[in-house]
C-alpha positions in Angstrom: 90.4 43.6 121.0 92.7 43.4 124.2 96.0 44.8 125.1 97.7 41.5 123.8 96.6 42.0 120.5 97.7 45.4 120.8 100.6 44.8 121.6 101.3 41.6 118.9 99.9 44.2 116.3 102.8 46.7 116.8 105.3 44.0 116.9 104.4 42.6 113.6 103.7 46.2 112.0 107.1 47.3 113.5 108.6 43.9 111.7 107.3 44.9 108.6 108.6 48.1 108.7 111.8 46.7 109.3 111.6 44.6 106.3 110.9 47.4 104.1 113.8 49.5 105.8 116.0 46.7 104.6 114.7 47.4 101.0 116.9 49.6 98.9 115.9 53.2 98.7 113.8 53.3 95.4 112.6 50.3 96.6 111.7 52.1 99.6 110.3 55.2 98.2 107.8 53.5 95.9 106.4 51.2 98.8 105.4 54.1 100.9 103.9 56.1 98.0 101.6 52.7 97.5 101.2 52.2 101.3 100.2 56.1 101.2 97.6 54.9 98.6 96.3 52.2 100.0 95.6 54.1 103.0 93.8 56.8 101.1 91.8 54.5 99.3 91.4 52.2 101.9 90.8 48.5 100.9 88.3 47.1 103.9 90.7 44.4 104.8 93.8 46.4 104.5 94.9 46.4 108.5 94.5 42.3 108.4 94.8 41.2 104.8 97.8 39.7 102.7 98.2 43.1 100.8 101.0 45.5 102.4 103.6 42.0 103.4 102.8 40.4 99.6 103.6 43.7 98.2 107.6 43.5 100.7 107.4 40.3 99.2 107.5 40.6 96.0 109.8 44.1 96.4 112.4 41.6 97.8 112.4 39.3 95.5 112.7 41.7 92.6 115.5 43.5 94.8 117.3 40.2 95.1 117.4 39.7 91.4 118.7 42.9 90.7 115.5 44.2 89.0 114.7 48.3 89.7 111.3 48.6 91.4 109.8 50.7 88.1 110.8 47.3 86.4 108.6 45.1 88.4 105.3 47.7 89.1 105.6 49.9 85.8 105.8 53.8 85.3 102.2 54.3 86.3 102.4 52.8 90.4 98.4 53.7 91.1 97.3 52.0 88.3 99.5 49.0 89.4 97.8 49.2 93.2 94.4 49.7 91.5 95.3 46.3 90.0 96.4 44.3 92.8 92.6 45.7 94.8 90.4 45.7 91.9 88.5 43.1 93.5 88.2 44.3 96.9 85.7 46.3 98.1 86.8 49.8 99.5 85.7 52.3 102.2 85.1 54.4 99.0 82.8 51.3 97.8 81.1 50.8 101.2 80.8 55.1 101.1 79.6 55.6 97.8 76.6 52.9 98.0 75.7 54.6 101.3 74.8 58.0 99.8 73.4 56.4 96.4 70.6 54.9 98.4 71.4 51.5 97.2 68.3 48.6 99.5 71.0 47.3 102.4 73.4 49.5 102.6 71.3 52.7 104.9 71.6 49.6 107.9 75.3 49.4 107.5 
């Protein structure tokens, strides 16, 4: 990784954080509490993946419409991100087959 993708990173994460600055505030509120999830639980391709801009995505178009965000992602939001990354393997994935001694993954 050079200093150009560097510095084309920052750009586009400062762009999306722009975008979701533009959100209104419960809108707002309930994308960070997710992104603070995501982070936590750490989907593997998280930093390059489709994940954090589909989410702004679909929060603007549910903002546009008039919806309220609880409307679009339901009362329970961590059972609505464990949806959207059921299907992706986790640092908690790659972790827990490390220590449970599972043939492959002592190389990894």
């Amino acid at each position: 990784m050079g200093i150009q993708d560097i510095i084309q990173g920052k750009k586009q994460w400062r762009a999306h954080m722009a975008r979701v600055k533009a959100l209104p505030p419960d809108y707002q509120i309930v994308y960070k509490e997710m992104q603070r999830y995501f982070f936590k639980v750490g989907p593997v391709d998280l930093p390059d993946g489709p994940l954090l801009p589909g989410i702004v995505d679909f929060f603007e178009e549910g903002a546009a419409a008039g919806r309220g965000v609880l409307e679009l992602v339901g009362q329970d939001v961590a059972a609505f991100c464990d949806d959207l990354i059921k299907d992706s393997p986790t640092y908690a994935d790659i972790y827990q087959e490390s220590v449970s001694g599972k043939p492959g993954a002592a190389g990894k």
